[in-house]
C-alpha positions in Angstrom: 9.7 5.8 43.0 9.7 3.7 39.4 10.9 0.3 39.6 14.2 -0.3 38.1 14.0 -1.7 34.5 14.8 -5.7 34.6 17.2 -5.3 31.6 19.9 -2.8 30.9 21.5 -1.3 27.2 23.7 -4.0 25.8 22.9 -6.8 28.1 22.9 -10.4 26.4 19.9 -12.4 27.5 18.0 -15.9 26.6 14.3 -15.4 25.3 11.4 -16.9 23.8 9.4 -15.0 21.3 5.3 -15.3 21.8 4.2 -12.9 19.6 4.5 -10.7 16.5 3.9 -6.8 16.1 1.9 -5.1 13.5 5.1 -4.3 12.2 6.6 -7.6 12.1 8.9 -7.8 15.3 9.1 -10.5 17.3 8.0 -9.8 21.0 9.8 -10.9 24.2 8.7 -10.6 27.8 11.6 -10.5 30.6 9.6 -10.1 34.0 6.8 -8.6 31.8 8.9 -6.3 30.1 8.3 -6.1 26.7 11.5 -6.7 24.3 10.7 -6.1 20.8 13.2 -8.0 18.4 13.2 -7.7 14.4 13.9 -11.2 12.5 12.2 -13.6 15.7 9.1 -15.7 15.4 6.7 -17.0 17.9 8.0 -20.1 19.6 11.8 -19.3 18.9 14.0 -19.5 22.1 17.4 -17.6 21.2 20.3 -15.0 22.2 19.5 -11.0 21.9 20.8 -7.9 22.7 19.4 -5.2 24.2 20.1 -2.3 22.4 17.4 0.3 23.8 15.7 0.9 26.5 12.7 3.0 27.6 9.6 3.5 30.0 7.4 1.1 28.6 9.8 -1.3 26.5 13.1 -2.0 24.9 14.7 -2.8 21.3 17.1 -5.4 20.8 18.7 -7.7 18.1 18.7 -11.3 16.9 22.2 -12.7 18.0 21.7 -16.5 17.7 19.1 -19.0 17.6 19.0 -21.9 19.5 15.2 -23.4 18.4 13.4 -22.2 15.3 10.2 -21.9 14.1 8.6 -24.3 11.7 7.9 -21.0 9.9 10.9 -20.1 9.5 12.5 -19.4 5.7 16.6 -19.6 5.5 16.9 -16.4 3.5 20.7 -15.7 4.3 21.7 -18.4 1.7 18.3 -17.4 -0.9 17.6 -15.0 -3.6 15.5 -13.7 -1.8 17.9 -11.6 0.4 19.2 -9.6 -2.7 16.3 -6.6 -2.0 15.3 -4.7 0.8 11.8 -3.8 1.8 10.1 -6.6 3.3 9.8 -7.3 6.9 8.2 -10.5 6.5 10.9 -12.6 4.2 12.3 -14.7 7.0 8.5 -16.1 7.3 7.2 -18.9 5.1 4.3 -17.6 3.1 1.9 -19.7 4.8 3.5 -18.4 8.6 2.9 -15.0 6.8 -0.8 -15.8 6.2 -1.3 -17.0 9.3 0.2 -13.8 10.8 -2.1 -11.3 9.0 -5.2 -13.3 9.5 -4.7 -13.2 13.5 -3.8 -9.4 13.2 -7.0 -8.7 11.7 -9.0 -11.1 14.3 -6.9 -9.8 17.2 -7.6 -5.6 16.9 -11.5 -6.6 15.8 -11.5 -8.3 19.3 -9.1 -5.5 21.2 -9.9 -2.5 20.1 -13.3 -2.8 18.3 -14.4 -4.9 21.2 -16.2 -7.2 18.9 -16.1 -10.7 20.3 -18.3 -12.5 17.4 -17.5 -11.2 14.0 -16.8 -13.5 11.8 -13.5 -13.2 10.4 -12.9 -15.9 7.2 -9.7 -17.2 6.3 -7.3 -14.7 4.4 -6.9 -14.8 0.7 -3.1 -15.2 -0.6 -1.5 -15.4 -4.0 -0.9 -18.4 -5.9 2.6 -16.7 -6.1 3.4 -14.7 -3.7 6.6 -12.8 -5.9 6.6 -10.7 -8.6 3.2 -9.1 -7.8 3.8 -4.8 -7.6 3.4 -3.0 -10.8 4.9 0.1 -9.8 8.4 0.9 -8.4 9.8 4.3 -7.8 13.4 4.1 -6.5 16.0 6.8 -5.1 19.1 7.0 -7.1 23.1 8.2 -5.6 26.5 7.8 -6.6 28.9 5.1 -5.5 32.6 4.7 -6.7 31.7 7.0 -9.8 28.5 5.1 -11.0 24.9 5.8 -10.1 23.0 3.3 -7.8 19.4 2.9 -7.1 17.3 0.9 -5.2 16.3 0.8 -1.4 17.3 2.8 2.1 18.4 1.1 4.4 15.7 0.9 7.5 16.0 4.3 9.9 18.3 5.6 6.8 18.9 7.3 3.8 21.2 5.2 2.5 20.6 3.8 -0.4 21.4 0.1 -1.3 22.2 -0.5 -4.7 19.8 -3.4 -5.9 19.5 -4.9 -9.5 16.5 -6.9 -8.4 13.6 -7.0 -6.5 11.4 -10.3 -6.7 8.2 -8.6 -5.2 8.4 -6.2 -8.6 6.9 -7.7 -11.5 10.2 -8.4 -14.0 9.2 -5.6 -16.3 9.9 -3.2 -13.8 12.9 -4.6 -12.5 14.2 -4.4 -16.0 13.1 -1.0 -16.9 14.6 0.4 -13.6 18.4 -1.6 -14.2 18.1 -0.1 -17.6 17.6 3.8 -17.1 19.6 3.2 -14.0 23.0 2.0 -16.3 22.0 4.8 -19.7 22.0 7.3 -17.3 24.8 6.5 -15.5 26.6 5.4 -19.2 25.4 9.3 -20.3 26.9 10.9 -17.1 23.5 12.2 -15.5 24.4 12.9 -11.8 22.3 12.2 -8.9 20.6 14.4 -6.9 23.1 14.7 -2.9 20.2 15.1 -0.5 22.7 16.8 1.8 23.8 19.7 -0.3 20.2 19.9 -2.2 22.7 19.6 -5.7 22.6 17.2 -8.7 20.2 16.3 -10.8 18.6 12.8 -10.7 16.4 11.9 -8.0 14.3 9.3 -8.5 13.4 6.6 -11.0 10.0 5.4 -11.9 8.5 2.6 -13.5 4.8 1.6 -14.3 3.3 -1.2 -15.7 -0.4 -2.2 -17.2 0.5 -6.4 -16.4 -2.7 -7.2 -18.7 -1.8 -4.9 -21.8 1.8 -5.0 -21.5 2.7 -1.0 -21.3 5.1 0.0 -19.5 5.5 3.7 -18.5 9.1 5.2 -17.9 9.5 8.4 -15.6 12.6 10.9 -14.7 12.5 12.4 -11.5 15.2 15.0 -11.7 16.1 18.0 -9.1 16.4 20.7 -12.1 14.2 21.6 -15.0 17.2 20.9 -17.5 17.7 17.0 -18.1 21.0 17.0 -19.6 21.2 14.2 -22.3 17.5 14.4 -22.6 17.0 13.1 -26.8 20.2 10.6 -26.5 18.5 9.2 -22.8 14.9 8.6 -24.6 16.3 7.6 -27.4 18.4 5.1 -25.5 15.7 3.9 -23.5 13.2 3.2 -26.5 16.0 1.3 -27.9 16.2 -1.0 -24.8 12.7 -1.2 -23.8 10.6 -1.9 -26.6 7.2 -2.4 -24.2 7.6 1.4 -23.2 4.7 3.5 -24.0 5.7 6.9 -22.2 8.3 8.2 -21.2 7.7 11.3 -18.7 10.3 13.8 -16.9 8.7 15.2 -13.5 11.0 18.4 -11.6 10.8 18.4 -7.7 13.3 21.1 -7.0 11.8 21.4 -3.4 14.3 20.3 -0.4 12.0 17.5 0.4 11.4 13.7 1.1 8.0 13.8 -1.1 9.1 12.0 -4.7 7.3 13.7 -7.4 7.0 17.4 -7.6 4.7 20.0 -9.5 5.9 20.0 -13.4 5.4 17.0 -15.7 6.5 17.0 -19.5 5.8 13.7 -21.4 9.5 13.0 -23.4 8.4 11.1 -25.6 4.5 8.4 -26.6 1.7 9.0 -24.8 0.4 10.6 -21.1 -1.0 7.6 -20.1 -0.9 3.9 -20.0 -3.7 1.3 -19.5 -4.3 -1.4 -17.5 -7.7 -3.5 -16.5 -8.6 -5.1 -13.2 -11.1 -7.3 -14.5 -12.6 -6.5 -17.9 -12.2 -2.4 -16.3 -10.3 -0.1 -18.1 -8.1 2.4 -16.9 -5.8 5.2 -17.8 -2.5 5.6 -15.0 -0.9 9.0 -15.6 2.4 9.4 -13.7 0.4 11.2 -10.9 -2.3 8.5 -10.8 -2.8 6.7 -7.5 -3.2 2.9 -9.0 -3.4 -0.4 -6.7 0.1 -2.0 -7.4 -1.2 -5.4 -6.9 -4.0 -6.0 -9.5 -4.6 -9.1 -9.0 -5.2 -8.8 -5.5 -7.3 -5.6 -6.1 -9.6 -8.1 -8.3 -9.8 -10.2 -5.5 -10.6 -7.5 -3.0 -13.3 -5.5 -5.2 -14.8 -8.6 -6.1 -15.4 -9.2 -2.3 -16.8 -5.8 -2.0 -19.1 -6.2 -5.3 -20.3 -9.5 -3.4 -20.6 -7.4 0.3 -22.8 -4.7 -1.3 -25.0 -7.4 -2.8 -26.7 -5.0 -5.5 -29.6 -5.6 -7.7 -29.3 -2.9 -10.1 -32.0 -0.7 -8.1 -29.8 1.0 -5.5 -28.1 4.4 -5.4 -24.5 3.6 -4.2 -22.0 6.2 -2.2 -18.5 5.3 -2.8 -16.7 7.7 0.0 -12.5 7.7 -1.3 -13.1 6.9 -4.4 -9.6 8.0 -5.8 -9.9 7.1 -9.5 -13.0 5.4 -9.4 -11.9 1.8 -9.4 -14.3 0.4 -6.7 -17.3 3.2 -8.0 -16.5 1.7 -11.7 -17.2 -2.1 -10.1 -20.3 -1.0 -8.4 -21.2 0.8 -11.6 -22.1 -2.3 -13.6 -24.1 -3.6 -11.1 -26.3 -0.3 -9.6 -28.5 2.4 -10.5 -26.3 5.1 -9.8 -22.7 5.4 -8.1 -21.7 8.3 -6.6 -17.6 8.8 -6.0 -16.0 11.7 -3.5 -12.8 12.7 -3.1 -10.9 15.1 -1.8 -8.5 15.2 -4.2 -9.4 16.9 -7.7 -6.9 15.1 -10.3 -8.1 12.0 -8.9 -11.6 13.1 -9.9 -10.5 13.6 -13.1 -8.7 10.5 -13.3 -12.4 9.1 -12.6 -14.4 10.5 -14.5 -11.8 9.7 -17.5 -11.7 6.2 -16.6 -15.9 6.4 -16.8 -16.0 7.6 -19.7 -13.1 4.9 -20.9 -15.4 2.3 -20.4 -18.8 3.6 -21.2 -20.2 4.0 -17.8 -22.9 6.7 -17.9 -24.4 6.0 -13.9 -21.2 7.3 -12.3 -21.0 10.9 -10.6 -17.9 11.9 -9.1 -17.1 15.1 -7.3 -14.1 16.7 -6.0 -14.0 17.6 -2.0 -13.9 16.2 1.1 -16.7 13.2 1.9 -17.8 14.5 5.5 -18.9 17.8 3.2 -20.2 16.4 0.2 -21.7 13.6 0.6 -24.7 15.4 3.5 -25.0 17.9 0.7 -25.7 15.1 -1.7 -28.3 13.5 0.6 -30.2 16.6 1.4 -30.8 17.6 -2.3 -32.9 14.5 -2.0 -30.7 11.7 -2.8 -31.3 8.8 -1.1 -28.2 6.0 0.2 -29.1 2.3 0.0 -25.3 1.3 0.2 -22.4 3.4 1.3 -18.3 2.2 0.3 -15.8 3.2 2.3 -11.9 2.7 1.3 -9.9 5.3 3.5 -6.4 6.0 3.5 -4.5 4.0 7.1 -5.7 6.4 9.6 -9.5 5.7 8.8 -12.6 7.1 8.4 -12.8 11.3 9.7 -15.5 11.0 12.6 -17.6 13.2 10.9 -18.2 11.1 7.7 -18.9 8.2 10.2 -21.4 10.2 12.2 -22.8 11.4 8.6 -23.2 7.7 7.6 -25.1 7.0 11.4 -27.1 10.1 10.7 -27.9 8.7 7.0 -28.5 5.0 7.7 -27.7 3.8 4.6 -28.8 -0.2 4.8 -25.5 -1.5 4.0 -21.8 -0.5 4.5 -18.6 -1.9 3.0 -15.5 -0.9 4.6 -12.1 -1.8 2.4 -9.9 -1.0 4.9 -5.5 -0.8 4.6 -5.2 -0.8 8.6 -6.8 -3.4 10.9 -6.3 -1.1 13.4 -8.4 1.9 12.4 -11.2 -0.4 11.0 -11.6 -1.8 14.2 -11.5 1.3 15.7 -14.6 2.8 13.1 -16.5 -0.5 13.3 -16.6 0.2 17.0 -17.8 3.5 15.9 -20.6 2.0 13.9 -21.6 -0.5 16.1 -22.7 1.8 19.1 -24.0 4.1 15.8 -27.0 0.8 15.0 -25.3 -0.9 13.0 -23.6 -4.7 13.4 -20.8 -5.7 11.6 -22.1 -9.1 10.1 -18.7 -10.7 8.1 -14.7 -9.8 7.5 -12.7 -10.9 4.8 -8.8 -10.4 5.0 -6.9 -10.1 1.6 -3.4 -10.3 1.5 -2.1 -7.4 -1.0 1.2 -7.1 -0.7 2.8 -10.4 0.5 6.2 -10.4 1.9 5.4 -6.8 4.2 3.2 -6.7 7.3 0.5 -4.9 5.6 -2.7 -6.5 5.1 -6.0 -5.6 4.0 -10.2 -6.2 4.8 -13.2 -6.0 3.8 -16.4 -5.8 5.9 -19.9 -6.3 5.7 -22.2 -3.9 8.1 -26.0 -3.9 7.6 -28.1 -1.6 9.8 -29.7 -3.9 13.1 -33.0 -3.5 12.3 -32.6 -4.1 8.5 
């Protein structure tokens, strides 16, 4: 017979907060039963609620607090509360730090079960605001006018918001501004519920170091009413707009862009450069919304890799090329994979962009391609890694054991699943020498790392 839980659904109870999730909430133990609580910090004593309850633990909400944490940022009275999205705006940005550096040391030591890594201090932003280049936002109807911005958590209901101070100020701009012609033009929004209307989503792109921005309509039917007098509008009010693009996604579906892209009006693509790289973004390119960051992370993995200009260099999730194109400058020949094929194409534009003639890139999935590589005679001195969050596919890390390429570096967007492959490697012959956590994206719980693994004998 199961012991009876010690709280109950809607009880109010006194707590102190020792830890954080990897999602940001607060925990609370009440006779070792975990109480996970949004808004609480570590060292807070206060009043929740217990608003769910199950097997292993319950939910419940902030009520009052009656000590806070030195961490602690007053947002309710800030700018800062105007824009949804970020789970970690009640921290200061040096509580957030903190945070993501003991994640990352925490699952090396849990799950990967590796007691002596060394794990270096995180690197932040200088400013931690106006960093993302990117923003694609859902768009309704309130009262008559068309809104756009964020859903609230566990919903889709959208709150109208006409800033967001993690988006660069270009985009914020470029989003208010097709958000009010379209709404002045009488383009109606897309009802999720009855799978009618027209406007779905707005996007907006943004190359910070050449100063293009990229504009694109996201519409449920192939007919954008208004089309000339809406691009005409929007060139009028944004005078850094390089492309203007309309995209159809007349699926009922929660996936944003859909199959059919016309430019309106200028060019395909925009540029950018993360360092003195070139790149094209299409409106279907996968680009690090953070660049400065990015520089900051590659330029870790550059220094991981530790290249001479003799070695032959695997770069596993290569998207478009923007580690492979880094590595590129400073080894004999880079080799990307990927599994999906516009991204390969994005690459090998971007290659030829910036003159790089010892980069090979191929379309398919790594586990496949890169043993077929090898065995024409190929051979690895350093293999990247930069999966998506789950990880690494076991059998591209049991193709990199069966390789033994001297060096890996693992860029990784989950703690969790790093530690989880570095394990992997570990017990594979290799030893996990040095981590670097980089904050990307300050303000949310994500954080990312970089680690140096060298073969034991090498």
């Amino acid at each position: 017979m199961s012991r009876p839980l010690p709280v109950n659904k809607n009880d109010y109870i006194d707590v102190v907060f020792e830890d954080l999730t990897h999602d940001g909430a607060a925990v609370a133990k009440v006779e070792g039963y975990p109480l996970f609580v949004p808004n609480g910090l570590p060292g807070e004593r206060a009043k929740v609620k217990v608003i769910k309850t199950g097997k292993g633990y319950g939910i419940a909400r902030l009520i009052e607090l009656y000590e806070k944490s030195p961490y602690r940022v007053d947002i309710a009275s800030s700018e800062k509360n105007k824009y949804g999205g970020c789970q970690l705006e009640h921290i200061s940005y040096e509580g957030q730090l903190q945070y993501k550096e003991n994640q990352v040391r925490q699952v090396l030591t849990r799950i990967g079960k590796l007691e002596d890594v060394v794990v270096h201090p995180i690197l932040g932003m200088d400013n931690p605001w106006h960093y993302r280049n990117k923003a694609q936002v859902p768009v309704g109807e309130k009262e008559g006018k068309l809104i756009a911005g964020f859903f609230k958590p566990r919903s889709h209901e959208i709150v109208d918001t006409n800033e967001s101070l993690i988006q660069l100020p270009e985009i914020n701009e470029a989003v208010q501004a097709v958000k009010e012609i379209c709404s002045k033009l009488g383009i109606p929004a897309y009802h999720e519920e009855s799978h009618k209307g027209v406007l779905r989503h707005i996007m907006a792109r943004y190359g910070q170091q050449t100063g293009e921005l990229m504009v694109v309509i996201i519409t449920r039917t192939a007919e954008l009413p208004q089309k000339n007098k809406l691009v005409e509008e929007i060139v009028a009010r944004l005078p850094k707009v390089k492309s203007i693009v309309h995209n159809v996604n007349s699926k009922r579906t929660n996936v944003i862009m859909g199959g059919k892209t016309t430019i309106l009006w200028g060019n395909e693509v925009i540029y950018d450069y993360i360092g003195d790289v070139k790149f094209a973004i299409s409106a279907l390119s996968f680009y690090q919304v953070n660049p400065v960051q990015t520089k900051v992370l590659y330029d870790k993995a550059l220094e991981y890799a530790d290249l001479s200009g003799e070695e032959n260099v695997i770069d596993a999730y290569c998207g478009i090329g923007t580690i492979s194109l880094f590595l590129a400058q400073k080894a004999r020949k880079v080799f990307g994979v990927e599994v999906v094929p516009e991204a390969i194409e994005d690459a090998r534009r971007n290659a030829e962009l910036n003159g790089i003639s010892n980069a090979e890139f191929a379309a398919g999935e790594a586990e496949v391609v890169i043993p077929k590589w090898y065995n024409e005679g190929n051979d690895v001195d350093v293999l990247v890694v930069d999966p998506p969050r789950k990880g690494c596919d076991e059998a591209l890390l049991q193709t990199i054991i069966d390789m033994k390429p001297k060096k890996v570096v693992y860029v990784s967007c989950n703690p969790a699943t790093l530690a989880r492959d570095l394990r992997i490697l570990e017990d594979g012959g290799y030893k996990t020498v040095e981590v670097q956590p980089v904050d990307m994206f300050p303000m949310t719980t994500h954080v990312e790392a970089v680690a140096k693994i060298e073969l034991e004998n090498f």
